[in-house]
TITIMAR-191798 format. One record per residue (C-alpha): x, y, z. Coordinates in pm, whole numbers, padded with zeros to 5 digits, always signed. Layout:
# TITIMAR-191798
XYZ ...
This chain:
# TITIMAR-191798
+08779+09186+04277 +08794+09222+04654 +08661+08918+04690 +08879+08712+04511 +09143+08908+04705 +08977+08801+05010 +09002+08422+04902 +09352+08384+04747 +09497+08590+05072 +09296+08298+05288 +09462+07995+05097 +09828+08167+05132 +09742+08173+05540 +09640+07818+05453 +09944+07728+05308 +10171+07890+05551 +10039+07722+05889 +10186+07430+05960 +09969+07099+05852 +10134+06919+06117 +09906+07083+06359 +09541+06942+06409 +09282+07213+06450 +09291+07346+06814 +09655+07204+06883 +09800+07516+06995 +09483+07595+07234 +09535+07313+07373 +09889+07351+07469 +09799+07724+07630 +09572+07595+07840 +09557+07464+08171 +09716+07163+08156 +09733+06927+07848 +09486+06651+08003 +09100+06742+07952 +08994+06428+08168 +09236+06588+08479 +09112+06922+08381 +08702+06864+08393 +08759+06659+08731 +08968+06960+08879 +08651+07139+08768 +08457+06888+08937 +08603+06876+09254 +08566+07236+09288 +08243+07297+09226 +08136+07043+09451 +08044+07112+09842 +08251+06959+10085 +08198+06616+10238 +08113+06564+10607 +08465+06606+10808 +08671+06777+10537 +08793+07093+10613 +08996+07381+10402 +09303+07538+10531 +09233+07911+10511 +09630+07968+10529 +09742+07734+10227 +09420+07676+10018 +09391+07848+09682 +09072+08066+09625 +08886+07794+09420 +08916+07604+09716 +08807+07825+09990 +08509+07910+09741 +08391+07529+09849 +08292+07646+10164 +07923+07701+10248 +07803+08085+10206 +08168+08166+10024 +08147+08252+09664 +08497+08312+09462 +08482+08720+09564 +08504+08659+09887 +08744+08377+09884 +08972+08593+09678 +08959+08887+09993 +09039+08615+10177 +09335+08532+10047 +09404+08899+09960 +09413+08941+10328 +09649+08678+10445 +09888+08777+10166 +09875+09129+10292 +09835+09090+10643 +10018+08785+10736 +09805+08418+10845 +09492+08366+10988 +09504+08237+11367 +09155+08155+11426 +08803+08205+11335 +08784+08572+11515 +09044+08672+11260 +08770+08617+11014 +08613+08918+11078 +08884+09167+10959 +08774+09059+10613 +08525+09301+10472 +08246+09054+10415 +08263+08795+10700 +08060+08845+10972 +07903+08633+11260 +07644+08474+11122 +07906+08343+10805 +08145+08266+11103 +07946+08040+11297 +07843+07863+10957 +08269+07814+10872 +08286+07647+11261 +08428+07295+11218 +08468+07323+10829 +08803+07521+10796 +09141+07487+11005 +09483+07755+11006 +09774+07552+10917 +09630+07206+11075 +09457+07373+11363 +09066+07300+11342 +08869+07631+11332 +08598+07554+11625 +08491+07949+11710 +08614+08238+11834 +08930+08212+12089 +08868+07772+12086 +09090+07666+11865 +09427+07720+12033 +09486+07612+12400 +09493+07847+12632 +09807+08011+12745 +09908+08040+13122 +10011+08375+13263 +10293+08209+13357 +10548+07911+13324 +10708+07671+13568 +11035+07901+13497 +10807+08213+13575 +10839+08364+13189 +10501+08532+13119 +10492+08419+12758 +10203+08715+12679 +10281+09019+12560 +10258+09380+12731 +09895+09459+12703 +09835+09744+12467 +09718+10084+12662 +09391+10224+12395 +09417+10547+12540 +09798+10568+12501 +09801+10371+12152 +09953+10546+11865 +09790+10396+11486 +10094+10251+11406 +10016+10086+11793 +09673+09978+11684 +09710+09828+11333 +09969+09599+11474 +09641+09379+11666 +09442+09146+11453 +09177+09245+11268 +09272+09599+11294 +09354+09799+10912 +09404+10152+10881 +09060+10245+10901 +08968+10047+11208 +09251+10233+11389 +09182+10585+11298 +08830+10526+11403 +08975+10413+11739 +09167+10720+11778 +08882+10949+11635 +08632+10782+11923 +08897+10917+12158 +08931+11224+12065 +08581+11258+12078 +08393+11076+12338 +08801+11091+12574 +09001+10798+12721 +08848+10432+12738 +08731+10400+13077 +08689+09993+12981 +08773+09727+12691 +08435+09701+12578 +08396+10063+12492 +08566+09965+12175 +08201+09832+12102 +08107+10154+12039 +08349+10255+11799 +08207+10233+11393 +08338+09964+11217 +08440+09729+11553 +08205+09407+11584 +08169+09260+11939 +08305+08946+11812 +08621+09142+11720 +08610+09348+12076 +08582+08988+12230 +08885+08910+12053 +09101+09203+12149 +09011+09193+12530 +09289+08979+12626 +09521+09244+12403 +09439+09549+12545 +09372+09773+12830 +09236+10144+12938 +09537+10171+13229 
């Protein structure tokens, strides 16, 4: 009896769904995008390395994309873009390593292969032209260098590649070991790279 309950509840579903349909119409439509031809070359193209001389553009590229480049799988390339959607673009390669994950050997390998907004990536502080100390109208177009042993957190997370924790582990070095008597003290702080102390040098001061 609960079988032929089974079966004659099956043929009323039958006869209620529309026949226009073909089997699988409806999974096609709620997926992504109604062409599979585009969508398995999409695939493609993704999966594939990149050629010689293309680059990806760390501050526009989707994840899938930024997952093309060499030692970057898709958790990583989602941080990535975690991290400029939190804490604004990426400027250059040294930015890299604010991104739990990237370090120097991974930045090196990126060198030449991704760009920020049309600007080539080619290594830490190389990819933007240096700017004078001053102008022919005398403006000094760099800002006030930040004082580490006068720096409040709110002072420190404002530099790149500096979170929350970064700064409170600034300000607990200080506390313990006293003022900064240079830059590259920050190399001694937990959590601070020397690539990212390299980067911060022309930011900051002890006096």
């Amino acid at each position: 009896m609960l079988l032929g309950l089974a079966v004659a509840g099956h043929g009323v579903r039958l006869m209620l769904h529309r026949t226009a349909e073909p089997p699988g119409q409806l999974l096609a439509e709620s997926g992504d995008g109604a062409d599979p031809a585009r969508h398995r070359a999409r695939a493609i193209h993704l999966s594939r390395p990149l050629d010689p001389g293309e680059t990806v553009d760390l501050n526009s590229a989707p994840a899938e994309e930024i997952a093309r480049l060499p030692r970057v799988g898709m958790s990583l390339a989602k941080r990535l873009v975690d991290h400029r959607e939190t804490r604004g673009r990426f400027e250059s390669l040294a930015d890299l390593d604010a991104v739990y994950g990237v370090g120097p050997a991974l930045i090196s390998r990126l060198e030449g292969k991704v760009r920020f907004g049309g600007v080539i990536g080619k290594g830490p502080g190389r990819d933007k032209a240096p700017v004078s100390s001053s102008t022919a109208s005398g403006y000094d177009p760099l800002p006030r260098r930040l004082n580490l042993n006068l720096a409040t957190e709110t002072d420190l997370r404002a530099l790149p590649g500096i979170g929350v924790a970064r700064a409170r582990a600034i300000l607990a070095y200080r506390r313990e070991k006293g003022p900064f008597a240079a830059v590259s003290d920050l190399g001694g702080v937990p959590g601070l790279s020397q690539l990212l102390v390299h980067r911060l040098e022309p930011l900051v001061t002890v006096r």
